[in-house]
N, C-alpha and C positions, 0 to 999 in steps of 0.2 A: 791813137788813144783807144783802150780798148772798151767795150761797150761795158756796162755794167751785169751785165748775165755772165761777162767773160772773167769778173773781177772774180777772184779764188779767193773764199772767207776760211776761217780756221774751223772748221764744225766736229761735235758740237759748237753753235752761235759761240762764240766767247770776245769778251772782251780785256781790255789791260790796262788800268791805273798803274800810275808811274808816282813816285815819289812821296811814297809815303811814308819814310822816314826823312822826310826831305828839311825836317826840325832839328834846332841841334841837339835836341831830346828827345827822345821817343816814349810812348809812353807801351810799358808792355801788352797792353792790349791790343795794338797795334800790329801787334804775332798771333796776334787769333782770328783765325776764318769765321769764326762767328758774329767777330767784331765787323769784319766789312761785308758780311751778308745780309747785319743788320741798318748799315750804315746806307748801304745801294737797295732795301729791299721796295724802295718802289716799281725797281726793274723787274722785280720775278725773280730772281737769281734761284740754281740751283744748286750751284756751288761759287765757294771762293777759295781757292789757293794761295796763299805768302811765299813771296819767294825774293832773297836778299842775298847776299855772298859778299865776302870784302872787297871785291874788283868794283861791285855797283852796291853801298852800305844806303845808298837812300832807299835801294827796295819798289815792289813792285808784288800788285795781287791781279791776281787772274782772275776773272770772272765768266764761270759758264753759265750760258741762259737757257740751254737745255737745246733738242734737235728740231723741235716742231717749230712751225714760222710764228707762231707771235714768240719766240724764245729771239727768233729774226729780228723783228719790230722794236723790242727792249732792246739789244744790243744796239741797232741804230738809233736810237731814240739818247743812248747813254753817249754814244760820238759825237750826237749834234749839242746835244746839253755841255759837253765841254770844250767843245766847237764856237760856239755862243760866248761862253766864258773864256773866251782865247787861252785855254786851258787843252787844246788838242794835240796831236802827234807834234806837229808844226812848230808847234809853239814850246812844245816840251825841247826840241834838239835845237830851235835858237836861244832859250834862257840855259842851257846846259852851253852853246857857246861862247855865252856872256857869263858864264861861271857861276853864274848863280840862277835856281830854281825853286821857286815857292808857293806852295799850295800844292794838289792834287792836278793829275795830269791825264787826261783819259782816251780811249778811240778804241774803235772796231781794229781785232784782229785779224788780218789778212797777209799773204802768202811773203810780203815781205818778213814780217816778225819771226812766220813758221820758219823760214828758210835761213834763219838771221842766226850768226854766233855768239853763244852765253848763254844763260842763266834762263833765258824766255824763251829763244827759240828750242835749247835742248828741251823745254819741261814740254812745250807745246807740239813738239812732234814724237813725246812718248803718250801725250795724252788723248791726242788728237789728229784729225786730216784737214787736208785742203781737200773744196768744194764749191763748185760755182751755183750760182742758184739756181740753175737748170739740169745739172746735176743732182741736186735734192728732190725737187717738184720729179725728178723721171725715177729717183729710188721711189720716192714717197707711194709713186704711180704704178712701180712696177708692187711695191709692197699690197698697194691695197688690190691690186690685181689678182696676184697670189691669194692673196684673204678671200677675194669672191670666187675664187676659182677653188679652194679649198671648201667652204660654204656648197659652192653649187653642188660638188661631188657629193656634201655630207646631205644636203637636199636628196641627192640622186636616190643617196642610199638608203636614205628613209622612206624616199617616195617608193623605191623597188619594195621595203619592208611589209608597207602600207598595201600595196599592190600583194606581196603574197598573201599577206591577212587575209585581205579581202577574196583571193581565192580559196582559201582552207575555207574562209565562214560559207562563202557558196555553196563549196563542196560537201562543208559539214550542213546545211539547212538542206540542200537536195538528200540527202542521204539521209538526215530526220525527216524528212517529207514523205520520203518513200517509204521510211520503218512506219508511221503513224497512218500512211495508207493500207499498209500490211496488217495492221493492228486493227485497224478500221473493218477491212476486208473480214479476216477473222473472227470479228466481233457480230458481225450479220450474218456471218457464215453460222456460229452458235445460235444467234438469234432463230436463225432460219430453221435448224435443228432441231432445238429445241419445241418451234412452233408445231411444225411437220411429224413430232413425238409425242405432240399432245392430243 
């Protein structure tokens, strides 16, 4: 059995409600993404996809929770909520053996569904990747690494900037130091002149 770091999710987080035209009426709103995003929006959802064809007319919406880990947390949080409701994968392919299936059907998408033929796998391997969650934590890590390492350089260059400043201002105060001594000089020089002429 393989550990759970090794389990490959669909990422973006996504997950997949089964059956929901599983009525023998549907209602058309039922074809809008907006309808199931506001339907699931205690998840966080960032997206919701409809996806149905004549071979499976009961239909099926995708649900993306976005890339970041609590987009993670809602996704699992949505699998154990119809896990609870013996409403999960499991449960969806033995009421689909008993011919009949009723209610909404849900769970975390993982490498099975991506790799699976129809309607869900094709949409979910043009929309998305397999990713274990050690995989993510080492992009996320290599990302934010890049980020400080791009930061440090732009640090660098401003501190280099800062650093030239501050020798031009040196350069320029010694070099008024020296004109206002010159002036100075000059100034007692006439003083002196002047006195010695009187």
């Amino acid at each position: 059995m393989a550990s759970s770091s090794d389990e490959r999710y669909v990422w973006p987080w996504t997950g997949i409600v089964a059956n929901i035209f599983g009525k023998p009426k549907h209602e058309p709103v039922e074809c809008d993404s907006m309808y199931w995003l506001r339907k699931f929006e205690q998840y966080k959802l960032e997206e919701a996809y409809v996806l149905h064809c004549a071979e499976d007319p009961t239909g099926y919406v995708v649900l993306e929770f976005g890339t970041e880990w609590t987009g993670f947390t809602q996704m699992m949080k949505l699998d154990t909520d119809f896990l609870v409701d013996n409403h999960g994968k499991k449960d969806y392919y033995e009421s689909r053996k008993m011919g009949y299936s009723s209610g909404l059907f849900g769970w975390r998408a993982q490498a099975e569904y991506y790799n699976s033929e129809g309607l869900v796998g094709n949409f979910l391997r043009q929309k998305a990747e397999l990713k274990t969650t050690s995989m993510v934590a080492q992009d996320s890590l290599n990302e934010k690494t890049e980020t400080l390492d791009h930061l440090y350089g732009e640090i660098g260059s401003v501190n280099k900037k800062i650093s030239d400043m501050e020798s031009k201002y040196i350069e320029y105060y010694m070099s008024l130091d020296r004109m206002m001594k010159e002036i100075e000089k000059k100034r007692d020089l006439l003083h002196q002149t002047r006195a010695e002429g009187l």
